[in-house]
C-alpha positions in Angstrom: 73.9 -115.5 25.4 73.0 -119.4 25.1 75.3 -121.9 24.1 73.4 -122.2 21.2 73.4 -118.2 20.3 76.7 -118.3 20.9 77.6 -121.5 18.4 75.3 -120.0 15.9 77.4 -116.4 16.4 80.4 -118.0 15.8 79.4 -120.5 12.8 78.4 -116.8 11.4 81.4 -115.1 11.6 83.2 -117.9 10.1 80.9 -118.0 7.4 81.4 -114.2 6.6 85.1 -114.7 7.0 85.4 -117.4 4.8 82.8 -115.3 2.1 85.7 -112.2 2.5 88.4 -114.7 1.8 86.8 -115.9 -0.8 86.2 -112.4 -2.5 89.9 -111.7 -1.7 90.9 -115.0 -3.3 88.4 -114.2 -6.8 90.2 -110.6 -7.1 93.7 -112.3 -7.2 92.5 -115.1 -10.0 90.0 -113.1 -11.8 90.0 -109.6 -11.0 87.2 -107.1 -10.1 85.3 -107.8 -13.7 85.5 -111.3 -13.4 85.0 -111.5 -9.9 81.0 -112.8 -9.8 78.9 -114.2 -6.9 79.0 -117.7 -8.0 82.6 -117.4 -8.5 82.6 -116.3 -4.1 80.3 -118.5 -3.2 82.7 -121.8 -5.6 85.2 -120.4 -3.3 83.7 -119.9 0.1 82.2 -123.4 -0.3 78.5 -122.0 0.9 75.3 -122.0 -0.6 73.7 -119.4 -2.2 71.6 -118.5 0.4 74.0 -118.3 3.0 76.0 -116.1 0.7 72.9 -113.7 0.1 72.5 -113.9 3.8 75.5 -111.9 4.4 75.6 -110.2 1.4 72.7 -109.6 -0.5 74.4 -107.8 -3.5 78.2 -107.7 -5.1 78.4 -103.9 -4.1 77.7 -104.7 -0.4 80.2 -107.6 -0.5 83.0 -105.6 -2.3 82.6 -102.6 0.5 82.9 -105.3 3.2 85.6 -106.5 1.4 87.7 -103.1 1.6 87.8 -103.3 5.2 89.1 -106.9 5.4 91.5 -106.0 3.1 92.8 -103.3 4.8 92.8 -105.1 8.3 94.7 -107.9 6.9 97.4 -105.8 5.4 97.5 -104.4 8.7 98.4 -107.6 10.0 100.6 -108.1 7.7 102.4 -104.6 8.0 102.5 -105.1 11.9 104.7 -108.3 11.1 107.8 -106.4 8.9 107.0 -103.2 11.9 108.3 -105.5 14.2 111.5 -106.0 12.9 112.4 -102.4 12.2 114.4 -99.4 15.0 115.9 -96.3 14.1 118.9 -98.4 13.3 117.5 -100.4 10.6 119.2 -99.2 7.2 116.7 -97.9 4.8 117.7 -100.4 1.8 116.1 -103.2 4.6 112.9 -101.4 4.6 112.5 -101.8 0.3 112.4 -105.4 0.3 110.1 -106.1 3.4 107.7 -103.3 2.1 108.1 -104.4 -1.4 107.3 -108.0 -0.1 104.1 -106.8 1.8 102.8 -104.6 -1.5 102.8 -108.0 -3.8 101.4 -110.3 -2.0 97.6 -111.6 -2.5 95.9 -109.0 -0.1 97.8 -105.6 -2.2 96.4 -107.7 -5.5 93.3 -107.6 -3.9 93.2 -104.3 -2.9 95.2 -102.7 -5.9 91.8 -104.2 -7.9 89.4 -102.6 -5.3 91.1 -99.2 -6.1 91.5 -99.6 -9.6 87.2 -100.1 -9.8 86.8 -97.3 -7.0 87.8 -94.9 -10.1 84.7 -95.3 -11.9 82.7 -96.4 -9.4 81.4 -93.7 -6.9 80.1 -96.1 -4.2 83.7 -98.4 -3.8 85.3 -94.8 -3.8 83.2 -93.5 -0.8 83.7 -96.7 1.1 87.8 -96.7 0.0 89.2 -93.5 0.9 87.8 -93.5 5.1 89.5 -97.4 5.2 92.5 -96.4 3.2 92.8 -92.9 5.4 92.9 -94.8 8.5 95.2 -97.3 7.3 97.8 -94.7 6.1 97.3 -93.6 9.5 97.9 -96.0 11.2 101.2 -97.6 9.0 102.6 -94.4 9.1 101.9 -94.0 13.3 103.8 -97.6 13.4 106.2 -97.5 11.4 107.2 -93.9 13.4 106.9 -96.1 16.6 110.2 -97.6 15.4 111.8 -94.8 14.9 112.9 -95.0 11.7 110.4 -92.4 10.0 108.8 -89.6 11.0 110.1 -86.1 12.4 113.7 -86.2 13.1 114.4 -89.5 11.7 116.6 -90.9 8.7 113.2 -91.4 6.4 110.5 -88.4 6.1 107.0 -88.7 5.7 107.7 -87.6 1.7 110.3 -90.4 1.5 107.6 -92.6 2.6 104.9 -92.0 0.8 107.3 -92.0 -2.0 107.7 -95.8 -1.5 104.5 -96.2 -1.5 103.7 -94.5 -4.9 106.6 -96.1 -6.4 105.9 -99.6 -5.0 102.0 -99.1 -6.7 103.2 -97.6 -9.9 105.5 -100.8 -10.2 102.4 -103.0 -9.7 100.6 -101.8 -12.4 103.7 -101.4 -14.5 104.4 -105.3 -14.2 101.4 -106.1 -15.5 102.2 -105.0 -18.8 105.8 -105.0 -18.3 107.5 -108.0 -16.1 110.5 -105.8 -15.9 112.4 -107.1 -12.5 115.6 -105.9 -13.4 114.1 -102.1 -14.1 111.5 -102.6 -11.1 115.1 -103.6 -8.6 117.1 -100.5 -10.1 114.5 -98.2 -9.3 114.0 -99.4 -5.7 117.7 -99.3 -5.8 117.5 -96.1 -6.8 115.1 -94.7 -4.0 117.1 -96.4 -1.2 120.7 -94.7 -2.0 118.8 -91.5 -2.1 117.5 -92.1 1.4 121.0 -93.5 2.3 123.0 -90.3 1.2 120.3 -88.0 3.1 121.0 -90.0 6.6 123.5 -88.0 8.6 
């Protein structure tokens, strides 16, 4: 590759980066219905025909954008991972998780899903990435040692977490209840506590 293919190669994937970020950074202000082109390419700082370029229609973009999300919540997960043994008590793990399923890339995503339901290709694209990324929280976190077979949180106390952490999402939207929302993490984290031996 020239020095000039390999300029251009890299200007490109900056530009696609910066377009994914930008779709990430629309679903957190606006949402997936107010999430437009024009709003992505305000954002990304390109031109319309650099953004049709990489992404010559909203669906396309929005099925790239599942992927992105789920590798930077990877990222993100691989941080709090690192910080966790078989040791770690499991009322540490609520806030770190709890932490990492609020920030700007669960918005995002929580918004992808939410639009999956009704729409059949964001649903096909979703459930492979978010497989794979279950997969491969749940492989890391077992790493640790502190989930999985044997250890003092299940697979079911897990996915628990998850389920709750979503629900409670959702539920703030309408609600803004933190008190509630830090009883009821409270609550799952004694339960895992009493079941440790």
């Amino acid at each position: 590759m020239t020095e000039s293919n390999s300029r251009r190669q890299v200007r490109w994937q900056m530009t696609r980066a910066a377009l994914l970020d930008a779709t990430v950074q629309s679903l957190v202000r606006h949402g997936y219905a107010g999430t437009t082109m024009a709003k992505i390419q305000e954002y990304a700082g390109v031109s319309r025909g650099s953004l049709t370029h990489h992404f010559p229609s909203m669906q396309e973009l929005l099925v790239v954008a599942i992927g992105h999300v789920a590798d930077g919540q990877l990222l993100e997960m691989s941080a709090i991972v690192g910080n966790l043994n078989e040791k770690t008590d499991p009322r540490q793990l609520v806030p770190l998780v709890h932490r990492f399923m609020s920030g700007p890339l669960f918005v995002a995503g929580l918004e992808l899903w939410l639009a999956a339901r009704t729409d059949d290709v964001l649903r096909d694209a979703l459930v492979p990435v978010q497989r794979e990324f279950g997969r491969r929280l749940r492989t890391a976190l077992e790493d640790t040692g502190l989930t999985g077979a044997g250890a003092q949180i299940t697979r079911d106390d897990l996915d628990m977490l998850f389920v709750l952490l979503r629900g409670l999402a959702v539920t703030q939207i309408l609600r803004g209840d933190d008190a509630r929302e830090r009883r009821l993490l409270d609550i799952w984290a004694s339960q895992i506590g009493s079941n440790r031996s």
